[in-house]
C-alpha positions in Angstrom: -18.5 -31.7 41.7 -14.9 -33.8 41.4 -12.9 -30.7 43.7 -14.3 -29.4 47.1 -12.4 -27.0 49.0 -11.4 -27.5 52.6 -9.5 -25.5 55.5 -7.5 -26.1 58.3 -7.4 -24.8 61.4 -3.5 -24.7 63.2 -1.4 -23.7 66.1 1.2 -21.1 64.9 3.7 -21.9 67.2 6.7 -23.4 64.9 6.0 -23.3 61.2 2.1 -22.8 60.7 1.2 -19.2 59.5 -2.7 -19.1 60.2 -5.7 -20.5 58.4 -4.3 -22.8 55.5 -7.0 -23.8 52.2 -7.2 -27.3 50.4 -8.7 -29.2 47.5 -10.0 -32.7 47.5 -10.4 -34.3 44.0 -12.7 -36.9 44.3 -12.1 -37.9 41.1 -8.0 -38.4 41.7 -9.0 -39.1 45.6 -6.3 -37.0 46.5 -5.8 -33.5 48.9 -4.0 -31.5 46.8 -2.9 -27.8 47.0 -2.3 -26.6 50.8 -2.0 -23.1 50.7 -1.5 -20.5 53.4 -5.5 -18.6 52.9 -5.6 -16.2 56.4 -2.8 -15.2 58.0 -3.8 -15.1 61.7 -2.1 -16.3 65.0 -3.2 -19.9 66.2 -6.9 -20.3 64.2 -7.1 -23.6 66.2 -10.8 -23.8 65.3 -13.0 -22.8 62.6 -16.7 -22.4 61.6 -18.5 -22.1 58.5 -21.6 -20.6 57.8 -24.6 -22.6 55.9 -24.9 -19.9 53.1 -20.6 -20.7 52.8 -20.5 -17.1 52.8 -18.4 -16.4 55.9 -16.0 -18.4 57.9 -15.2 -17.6 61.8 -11.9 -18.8 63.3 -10.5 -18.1 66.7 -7.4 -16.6 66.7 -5.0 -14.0 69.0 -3.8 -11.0 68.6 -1.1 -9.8 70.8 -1.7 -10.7 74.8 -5.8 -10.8 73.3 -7.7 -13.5 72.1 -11.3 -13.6 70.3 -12.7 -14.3 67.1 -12.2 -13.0 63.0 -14.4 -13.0 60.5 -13.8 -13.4 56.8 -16.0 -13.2 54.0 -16.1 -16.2 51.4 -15.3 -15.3 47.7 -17.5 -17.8 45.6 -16.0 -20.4 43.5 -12.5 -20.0 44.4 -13.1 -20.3 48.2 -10.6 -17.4 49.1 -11.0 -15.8 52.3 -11.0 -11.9 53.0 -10.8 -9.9 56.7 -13.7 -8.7 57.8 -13.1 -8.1 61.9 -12.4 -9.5 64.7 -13.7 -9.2 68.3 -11.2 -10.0 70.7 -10.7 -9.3 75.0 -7.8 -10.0 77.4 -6.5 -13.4 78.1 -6.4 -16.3 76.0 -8.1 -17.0 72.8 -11.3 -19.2 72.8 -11.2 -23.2 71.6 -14.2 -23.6 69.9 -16.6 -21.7 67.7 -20.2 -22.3 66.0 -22.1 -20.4 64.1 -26.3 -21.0 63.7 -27.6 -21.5 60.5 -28.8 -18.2 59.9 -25.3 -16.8 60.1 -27.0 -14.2 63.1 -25.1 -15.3 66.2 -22.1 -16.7 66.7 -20.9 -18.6 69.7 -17.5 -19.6 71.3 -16.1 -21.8 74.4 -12.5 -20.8 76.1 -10.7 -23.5 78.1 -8.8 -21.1 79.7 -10.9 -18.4 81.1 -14.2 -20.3 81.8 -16.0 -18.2 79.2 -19.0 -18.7 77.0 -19.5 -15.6 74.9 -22.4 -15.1 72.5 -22.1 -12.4 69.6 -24.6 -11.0 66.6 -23.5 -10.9 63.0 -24.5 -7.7 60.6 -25.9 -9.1 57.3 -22.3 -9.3 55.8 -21.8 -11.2 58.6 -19.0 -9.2 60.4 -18.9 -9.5 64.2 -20.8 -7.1 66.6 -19.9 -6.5 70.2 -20.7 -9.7 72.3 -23.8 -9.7 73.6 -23.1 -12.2 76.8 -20.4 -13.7 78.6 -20.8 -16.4 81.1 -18.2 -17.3 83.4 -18.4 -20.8 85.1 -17.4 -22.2 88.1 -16.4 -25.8 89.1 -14.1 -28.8 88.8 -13.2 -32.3 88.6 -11.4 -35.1 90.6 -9.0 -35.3 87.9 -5.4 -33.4 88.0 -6.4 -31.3 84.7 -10.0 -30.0 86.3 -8.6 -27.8 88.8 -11.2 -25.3 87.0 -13.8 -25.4 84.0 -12.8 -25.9 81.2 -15.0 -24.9 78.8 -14.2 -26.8 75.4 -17.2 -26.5 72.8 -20.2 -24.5 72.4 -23.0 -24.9 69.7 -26.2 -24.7 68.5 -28.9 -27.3 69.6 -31.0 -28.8 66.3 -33.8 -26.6 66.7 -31.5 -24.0 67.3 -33.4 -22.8 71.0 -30.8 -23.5 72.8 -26.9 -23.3 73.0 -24.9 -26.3 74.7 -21.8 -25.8 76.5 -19.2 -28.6 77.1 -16.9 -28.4 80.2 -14.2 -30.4 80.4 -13.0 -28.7 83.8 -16.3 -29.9 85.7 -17.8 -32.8 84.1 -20.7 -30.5 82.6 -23.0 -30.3 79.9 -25.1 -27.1 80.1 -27.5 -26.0 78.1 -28.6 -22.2 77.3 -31.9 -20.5 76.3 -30.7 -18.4 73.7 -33.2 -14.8 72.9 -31.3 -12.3 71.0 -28.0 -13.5 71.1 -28.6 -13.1 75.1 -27.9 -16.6 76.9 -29.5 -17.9 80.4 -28.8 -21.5 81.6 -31.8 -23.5 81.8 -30.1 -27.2 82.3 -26.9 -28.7 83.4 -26.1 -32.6 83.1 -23.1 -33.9 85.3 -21.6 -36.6 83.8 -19.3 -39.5 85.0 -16.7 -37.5 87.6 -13.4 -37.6 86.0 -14.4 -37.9 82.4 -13.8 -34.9 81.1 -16.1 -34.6 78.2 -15.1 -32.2 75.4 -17.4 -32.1 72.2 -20.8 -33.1 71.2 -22.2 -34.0 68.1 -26.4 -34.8 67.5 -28.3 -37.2 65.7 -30.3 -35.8 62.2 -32.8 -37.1 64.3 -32.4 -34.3 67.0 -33.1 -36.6 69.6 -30.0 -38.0 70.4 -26.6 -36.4 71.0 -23.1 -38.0 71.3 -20.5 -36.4 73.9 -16.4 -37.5 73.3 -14.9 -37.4 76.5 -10.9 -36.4 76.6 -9.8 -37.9 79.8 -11.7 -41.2 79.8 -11.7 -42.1 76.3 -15.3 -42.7 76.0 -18.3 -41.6 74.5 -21.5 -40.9 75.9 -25.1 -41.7 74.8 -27.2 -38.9 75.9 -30.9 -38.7 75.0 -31.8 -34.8 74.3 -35.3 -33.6 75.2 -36.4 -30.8 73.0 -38.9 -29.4 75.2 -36.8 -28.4 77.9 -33.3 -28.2 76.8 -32.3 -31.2 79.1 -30.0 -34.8 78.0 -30.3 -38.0 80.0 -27.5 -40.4 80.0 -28.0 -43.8 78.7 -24.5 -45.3 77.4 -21.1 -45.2 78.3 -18.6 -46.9 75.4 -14.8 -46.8 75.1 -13.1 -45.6 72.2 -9.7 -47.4 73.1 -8.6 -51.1 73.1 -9.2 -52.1 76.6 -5.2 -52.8 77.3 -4.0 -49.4 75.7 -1.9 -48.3 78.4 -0.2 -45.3 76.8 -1.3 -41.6 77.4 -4.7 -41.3 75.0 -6.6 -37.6 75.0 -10.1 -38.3 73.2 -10.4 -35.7 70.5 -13.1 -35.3 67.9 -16.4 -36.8 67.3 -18.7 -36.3 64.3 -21.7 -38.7 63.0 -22.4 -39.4 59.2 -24.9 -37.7 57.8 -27.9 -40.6 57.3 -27.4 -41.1 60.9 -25.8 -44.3 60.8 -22.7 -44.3 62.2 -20.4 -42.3 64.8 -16.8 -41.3 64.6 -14.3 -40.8 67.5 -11.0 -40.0 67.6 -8.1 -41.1 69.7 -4.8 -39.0 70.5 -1.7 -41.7 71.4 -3.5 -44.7 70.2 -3.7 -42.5 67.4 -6.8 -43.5 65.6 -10.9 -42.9 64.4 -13.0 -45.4 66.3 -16.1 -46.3 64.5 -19.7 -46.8 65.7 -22.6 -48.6 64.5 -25.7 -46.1 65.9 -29.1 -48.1 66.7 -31.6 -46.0 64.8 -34.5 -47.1 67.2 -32.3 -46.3 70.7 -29.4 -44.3 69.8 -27.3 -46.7 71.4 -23.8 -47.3 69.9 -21.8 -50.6 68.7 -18.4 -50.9 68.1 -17.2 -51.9 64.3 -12.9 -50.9 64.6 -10.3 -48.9 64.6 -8.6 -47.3 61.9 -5.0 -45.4 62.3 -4.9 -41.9 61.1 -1.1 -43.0 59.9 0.3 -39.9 61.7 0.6 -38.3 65.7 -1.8 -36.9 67.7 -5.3 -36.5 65.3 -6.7 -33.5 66.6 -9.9 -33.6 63.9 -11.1 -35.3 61.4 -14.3 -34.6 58.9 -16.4 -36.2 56.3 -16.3 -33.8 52.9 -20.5 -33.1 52.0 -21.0 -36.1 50.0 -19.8 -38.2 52.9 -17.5 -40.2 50.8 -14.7 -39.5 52.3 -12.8 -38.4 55.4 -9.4 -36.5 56.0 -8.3 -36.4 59.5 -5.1 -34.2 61.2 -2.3 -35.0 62.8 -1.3 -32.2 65.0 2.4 -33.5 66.0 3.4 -35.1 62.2 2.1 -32.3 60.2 -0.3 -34.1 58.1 -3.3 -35.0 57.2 -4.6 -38.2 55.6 -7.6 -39.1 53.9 -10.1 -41.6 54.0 -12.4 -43.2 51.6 -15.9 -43.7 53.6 -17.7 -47.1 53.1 -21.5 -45.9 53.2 -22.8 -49.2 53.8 -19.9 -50.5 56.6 -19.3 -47.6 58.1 -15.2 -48.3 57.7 -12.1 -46.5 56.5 -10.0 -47.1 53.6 -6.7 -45.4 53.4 -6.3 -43.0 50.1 -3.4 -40.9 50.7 -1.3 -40.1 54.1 1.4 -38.1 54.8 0.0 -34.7 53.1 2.0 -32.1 55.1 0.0 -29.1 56.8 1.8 -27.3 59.3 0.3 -27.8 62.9 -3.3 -28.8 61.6 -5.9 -28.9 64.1 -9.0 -28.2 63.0 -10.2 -29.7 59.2 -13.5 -28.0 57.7 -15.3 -28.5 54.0 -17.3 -25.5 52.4 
């Protein structure tokens, strides 16, 4: 297939308008046609389901925040309302869906919140079923409270995984029903601030970006109880980068081979070589996203290619992917999407 069909994710403070759809032609290696495809106030993250039937973005709604759902229409990827779920306060950060499109998951940095909802079998959103509120913080002068930056299914799918960036925290839920109940909780270096997590195909080893340290972490994951053990620490900056840097996203190829991190104010994707036998991670470069402040990047499904945002230059640039290496060629740069955070493929 030579055109796949992509959205962004945006802040809707200045120019942005909501959930914005894209094509990549593989065969031209070129994003073309950013159009406006939900209107919706600051969509800063999105989700897709595996069946590609539904998307889920975060979004606010007056002095509310939540999550909508749309429904998919097949070929042309267009994107209708179905509902949204929404509460007081601020709008979540993250969202993840499992892969049976049944329960849907979100993480808000602003009022400590995990919340857990079910889907009906178009996939609209029911009530939520939990919400956790956490407590803790962090030496740092941003942890004055948790922060609560990603939630997400574990491979098997038993449990969820929170990220807190507010306490140094990975916790890990039993999930039954929708219903979650902490069974594990992994401190991590004080200070960090760790904010996403991406695992292994293997389901044995997960990789955690961390915002205020600029590192990644190595964990090992242990599927019988839920719990990760530490085992690297690796930069994702030069070591004399002095300049503010905010670690942002990290995602891992699809065979497994390598990991991706990305750097806000060195503005760049550090790449990692991944041991198969350890899980252990090498460094290979640093490529610059040729734009301010990448917020996210992604691979497109053949894992060819990668286009990554710039939040503060309104762009996005894309990548071809070398398999073998690992590294990033520049294709195209400069493609302007309006406050683009968040970058997902169908």
């Amino acid at each position: 297939m030579s055109k796949m069909i992509g959205y962004f994710g945006t802040y809707t403070k200045e120019e942005s308008e909501g959930v914005y759809q894209f094509t990549l032609d593989t065969e031209k290696k070129e994003i073309t046609d950013v159009k406006l495809a939900a209107a919706l106030s600051n969509p800063t993250y999105l989700t897709i389901s595996e069946n590609q039937q539904n998307l889920y973005a975060v979004s606010k709604e007056g002095d509310q925040g939540g999550i909508a759902a749309f429904s998919i229409k097949a070929g042309t990827g267009e994107l209708a309302r179905l509902n949204s779920r929404t509460s007081a306060g601020s709008p979540p950060c993250h969202v993840s869906v499992d892969s049976a499109n049944r329960q849907v998951v979100t993480a808000n940095y602003h009022t400590t919140e995990v919340e857990s909802f079910l889907t009906d079998e178009g996939g609209s959103l029911q009530p939520a079923v939990s919400v956790i509120e956490h407590e803790g913080s962090g030496p740092h002068d941003r942890q004055d409270k948790p922060h609560m930056h990603y939630a997400g299914f574990t491979p098997d799918e038993k449990y969820v995984v929170a990220i807190d960036l507010g306490s140094d925290r990975v916790i890990t839920y039993a999930t039954d029903n929708g219903k979650l109940k902490e069974v594990k909780v992994l401190q991590v270096a004080p200070g960090s601030g760790p904010r996403h997590i991406v695992f292994h195909p293997n389901g044995k080893f997960a990789y955690v970006m961390t915002e205020l340290s600029s590192e990644v972490i190595v964990l090992h994951y242990n599927e019988e109880d839920g719990s990760f053990a530490e085992q690297q620490y690796i930069p994702t900056i030069p070591e004399g980068f002095a300049e503010t840097n905010d670690g942002s996203a990290i995602h891992i190829s699809s065979d497994g081979n390598y990991v991706y991190a990305g750097n806000r104010g060195h503005n760049s994707i550090a790449v990692y070589k991944v041991d198969q036998e350890s899980g252990s991670l090498s460094f290979v470069e640093w490529t610059s996203t040729e734009g301010n402040w990448p917020r996210d990047f992604v691979m497109d499904p053949s894992g060819k290619f990668l286009v990554a945002t710039n939040q503060k230059s309104n762009s996005c640039t894309l990548f071809s992917r070398d398999e073998s290496t690992g590294k990033l060629s520049l294709l195209q740069a400069g493609v302007k999407v309006p406050e683009p955070v968040c970058v997902k493929f169908l």
